[in-house]
Short mmCIF file of the C-alpha atoms (twelve columns), coordinates in Angstrom:
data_MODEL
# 
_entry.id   MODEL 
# 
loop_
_atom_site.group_PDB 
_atom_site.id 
_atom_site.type_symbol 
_atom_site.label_atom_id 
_atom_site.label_alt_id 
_atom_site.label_comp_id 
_atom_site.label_asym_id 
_atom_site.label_seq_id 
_atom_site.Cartn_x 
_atom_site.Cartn_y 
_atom_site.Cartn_z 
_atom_site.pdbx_PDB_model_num 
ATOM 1  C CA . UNK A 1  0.000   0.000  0.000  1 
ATOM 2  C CA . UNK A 2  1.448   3.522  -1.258 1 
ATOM 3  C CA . UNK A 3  1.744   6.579  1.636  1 
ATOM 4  C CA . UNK A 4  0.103   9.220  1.676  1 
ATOM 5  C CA . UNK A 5  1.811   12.045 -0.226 1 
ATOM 6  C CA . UNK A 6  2.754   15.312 2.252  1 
ATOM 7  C CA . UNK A 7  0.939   18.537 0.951  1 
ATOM 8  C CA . UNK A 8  3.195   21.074 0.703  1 
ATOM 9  C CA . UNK A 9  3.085   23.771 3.071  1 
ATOM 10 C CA . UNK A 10 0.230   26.401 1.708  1 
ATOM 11 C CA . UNK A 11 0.473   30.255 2.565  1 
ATOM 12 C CA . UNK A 12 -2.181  31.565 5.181  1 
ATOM 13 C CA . UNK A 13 -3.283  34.064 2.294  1 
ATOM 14 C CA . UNK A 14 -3.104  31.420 -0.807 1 
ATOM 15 C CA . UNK A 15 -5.911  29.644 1.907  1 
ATOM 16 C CA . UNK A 16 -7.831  32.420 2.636  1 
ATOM 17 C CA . UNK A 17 -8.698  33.477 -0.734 1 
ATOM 18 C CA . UNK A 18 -9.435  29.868 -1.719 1 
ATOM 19 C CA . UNK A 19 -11.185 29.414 1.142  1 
ATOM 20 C CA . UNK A 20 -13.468 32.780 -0.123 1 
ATOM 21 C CA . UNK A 21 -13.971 32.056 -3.477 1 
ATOM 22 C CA . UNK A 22 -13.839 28.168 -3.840 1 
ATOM 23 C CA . UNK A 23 -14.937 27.168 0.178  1 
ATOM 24 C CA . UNK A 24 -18.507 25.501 -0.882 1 
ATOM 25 C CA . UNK A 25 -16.360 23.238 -3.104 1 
ATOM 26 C CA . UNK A 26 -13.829 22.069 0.020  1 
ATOM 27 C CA . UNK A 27 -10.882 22.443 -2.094 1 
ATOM 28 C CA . UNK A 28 -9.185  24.608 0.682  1 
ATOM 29 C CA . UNK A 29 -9.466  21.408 2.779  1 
ATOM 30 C CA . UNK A 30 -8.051  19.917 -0.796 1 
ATOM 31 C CA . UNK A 31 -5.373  21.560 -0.966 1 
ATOM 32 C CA . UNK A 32 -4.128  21.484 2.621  1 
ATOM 33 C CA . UNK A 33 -4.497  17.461 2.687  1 
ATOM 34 C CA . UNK A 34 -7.289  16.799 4.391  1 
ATOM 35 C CA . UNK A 35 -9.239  13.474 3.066  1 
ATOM 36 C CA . UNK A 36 -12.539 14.769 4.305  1 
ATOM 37 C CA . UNK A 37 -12.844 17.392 1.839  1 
ATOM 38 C CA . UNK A 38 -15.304 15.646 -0.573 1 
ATOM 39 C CA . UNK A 39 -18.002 15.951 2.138  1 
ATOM 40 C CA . UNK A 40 -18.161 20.091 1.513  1 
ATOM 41 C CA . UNK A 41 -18.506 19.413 -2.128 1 
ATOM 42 C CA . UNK A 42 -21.625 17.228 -2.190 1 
ATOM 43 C CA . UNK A 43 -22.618 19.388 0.878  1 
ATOM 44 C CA . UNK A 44 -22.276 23.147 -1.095 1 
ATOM 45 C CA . UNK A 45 -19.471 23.573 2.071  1 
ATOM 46 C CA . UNK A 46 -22.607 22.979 4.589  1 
ATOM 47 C CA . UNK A 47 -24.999 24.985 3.092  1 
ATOM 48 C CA . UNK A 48 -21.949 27.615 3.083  1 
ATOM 49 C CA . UNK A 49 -21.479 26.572 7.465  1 
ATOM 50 C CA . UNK A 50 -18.180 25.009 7.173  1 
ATOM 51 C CA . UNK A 51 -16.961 27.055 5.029  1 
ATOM 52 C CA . UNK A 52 -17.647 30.543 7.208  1 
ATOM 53 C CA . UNK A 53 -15.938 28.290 10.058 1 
ATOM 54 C CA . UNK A 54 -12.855 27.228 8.235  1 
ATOM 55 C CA . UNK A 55 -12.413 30.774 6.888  1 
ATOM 56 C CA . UNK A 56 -12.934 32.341 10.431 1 
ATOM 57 C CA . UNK A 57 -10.573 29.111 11.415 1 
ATOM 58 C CA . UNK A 58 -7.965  30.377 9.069  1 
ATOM 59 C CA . UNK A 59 -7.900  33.761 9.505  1 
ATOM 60 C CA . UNK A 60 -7.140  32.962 13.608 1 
ATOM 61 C CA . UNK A 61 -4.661  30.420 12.963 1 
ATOM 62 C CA . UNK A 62 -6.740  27.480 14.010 1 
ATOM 63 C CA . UNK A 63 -6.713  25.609 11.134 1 
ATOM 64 C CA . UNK A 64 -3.480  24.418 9.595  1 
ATOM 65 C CA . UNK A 65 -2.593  21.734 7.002  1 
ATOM 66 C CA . UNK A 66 -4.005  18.037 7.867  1 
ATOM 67 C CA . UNK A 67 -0.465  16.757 9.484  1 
ATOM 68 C CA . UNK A 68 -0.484  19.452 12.138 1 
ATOM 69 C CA . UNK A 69 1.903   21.737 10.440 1 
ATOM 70 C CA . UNK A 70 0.689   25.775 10.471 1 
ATOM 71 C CA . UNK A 71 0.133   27.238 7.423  1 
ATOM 72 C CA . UNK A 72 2.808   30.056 6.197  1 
ATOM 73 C CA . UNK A 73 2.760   33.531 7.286  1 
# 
């Protein structure tokens, strides 16, 4: 069985404006590795929930990439 490939580090920016524009599509969550990210997509990002949340979650620093590493300043 192959590993999982490590995202590179994204920029807290790069996120934020993905986040803003493309958040009902979970390709923020995409991009910074999480596997989960599907579930926005069929969801419209929670009926646009989640993806409020993970912007806010961004913006404060409380969301990083999927391995626990912070996004970049």
């Amino acid at each position: 069985m192959a590993e999982a490939e490590e995202k590179k580090q994204q920029p807290k920016m790069t996120m934020l404006i993905v986040c803003w524009f493309l958040g009902t599509l979970g390709i923020h969550r995409l991009m910074m590795g999480y596997s989960n990210w599907w579930i926005q997509l069929l969801t419209f990002g929670g009926c646009m929930v989640w993806m409020y949340i993970d912007l806010f979650n961004i913006f404060t620093g409380k969301m990083g990439m999927a391995d626990g590493r912070p996004l970049l300043d």
